[in-house]
Phi, psi and omega in degrees: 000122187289150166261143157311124192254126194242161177261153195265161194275162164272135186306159203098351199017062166250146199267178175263112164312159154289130193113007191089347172234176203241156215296159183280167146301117153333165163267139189294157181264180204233188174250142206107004168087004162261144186284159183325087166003124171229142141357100179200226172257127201064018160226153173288114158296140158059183183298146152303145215260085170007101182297128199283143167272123158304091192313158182278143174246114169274123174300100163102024185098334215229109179315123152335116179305149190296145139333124182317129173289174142098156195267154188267184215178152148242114225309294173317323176289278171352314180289330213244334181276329178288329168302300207269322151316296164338288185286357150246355147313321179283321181302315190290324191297297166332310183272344196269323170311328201256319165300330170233025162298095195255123211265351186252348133330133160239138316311142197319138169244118193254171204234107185307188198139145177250340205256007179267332166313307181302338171293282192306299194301338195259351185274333148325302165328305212273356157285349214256003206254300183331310191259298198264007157074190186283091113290066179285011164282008176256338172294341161287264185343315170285340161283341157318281201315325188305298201281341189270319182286339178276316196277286179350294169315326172283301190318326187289317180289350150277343169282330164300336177304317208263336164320295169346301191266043228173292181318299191325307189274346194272345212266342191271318168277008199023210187083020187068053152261013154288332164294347149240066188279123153279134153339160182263338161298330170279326173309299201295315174295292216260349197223359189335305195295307156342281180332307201290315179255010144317299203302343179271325182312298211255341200261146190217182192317319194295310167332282187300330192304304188278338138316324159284321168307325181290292131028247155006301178267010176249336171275341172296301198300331185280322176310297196311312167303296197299337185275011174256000000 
């Protein structure tokens, strides 16, 4: 009598599907009688999402004006340091004017220059920069004060010219006529008008040109500063 010939299982005791292969393992169950969770409602897909940061809201649109460039400063002071350059620029500018004047000519021969305006401007510039920060209404004001101190310089330094020349001739007739030598203060003070029209008298186109120059280098030098 023949037997039903059964097939033998695979190790491991997993049965045989039909067909030749053999069963899957079940997904371990959890607790409560459900299989391995999948990706559904109520669970987070994928990494979790990061919280978005709250962007800045500008009124009206428009980002916030930049900051003012340039160092702040204070105006009054700067003015009052620009004064006191000016009046020793116009003094130094006067003796240099007198100083390369030669006086022992008649009439006397003075000798033009451009770089000491430019020297009295920019050293006005550069207190007006220093002290008073990117102000340009203060750059003005130094290019004034600039330009005042250079014509101050010239009058003055012809009235030390006509001292010279005064000294000079007293010294050639003698007879005490050195005691009466004016001062280069009573010329500049007590003679102005005098002063003033010698002085137009000598003065020419180059005069004015080197005179523009002081302006001119106080406002550069004070921009160059303040922008740094």
């Amino acid at each position: 009598m023949s037997q039903n010939w059964q097939q033998p299982q695979q190790p491991g005791g997993y049965p045989q599907q039909p067909g030749g292969y053999p069963q899957q393992p079940a997904p371990p169950q959890q607790a409560g009688g459900y299989g391995t969770p999948q990706p559904g409602y109520g669970y987070p897909q994928g990494q979790p999402q990061q919280p978005q940061q709250p962007q800045p809201q500008y009124g009206g649109g428009f980002p916030p004006p930049a900051p003012p460039v340039g160092r702040p400063g204070n105006p009054m002071l700067a003015v009052g340091a620009a004064i006191v350059a000016a009046l020793v620029g116009a003094f130094l500018y006067a003796f240099l004017l007198s100083a390369m004047a030669d006086t022992d000519k008649t009439p006397p021969e003075v000798t033009q220059f451009g770089y000491a305006g430019v020297v009295v401007g920019a050293l006005i510039g550069l207190a007006i920069a220093k002290l008073g920060g990117r102000n340009t209404g203060l750059w003005v004001v130094g290019a004034v004060l600039a330009l005042a101190a250079v014509f101050l310089g010239e009058l003055y330094g012809y009235a030390m010219i006509l001292h010279d020349v005064m000294s000079n001739y007293a010294d050639k007739i003698g007879g005490g006529a050195s005691s009466q030598v004016l001062s280069s203060n009573e010329i500049f003070f007590d003679h102005f008008s005098d002063l003033w029209k010698s002085w137009k008298e000598d003065s020419d186109a180059l005069t004015y040109i080197f005179m523009a120059l002081a302006p001119v280098a106080a406002v550069s030098t004070a921009y160059r500063i303040s922008n740094r």
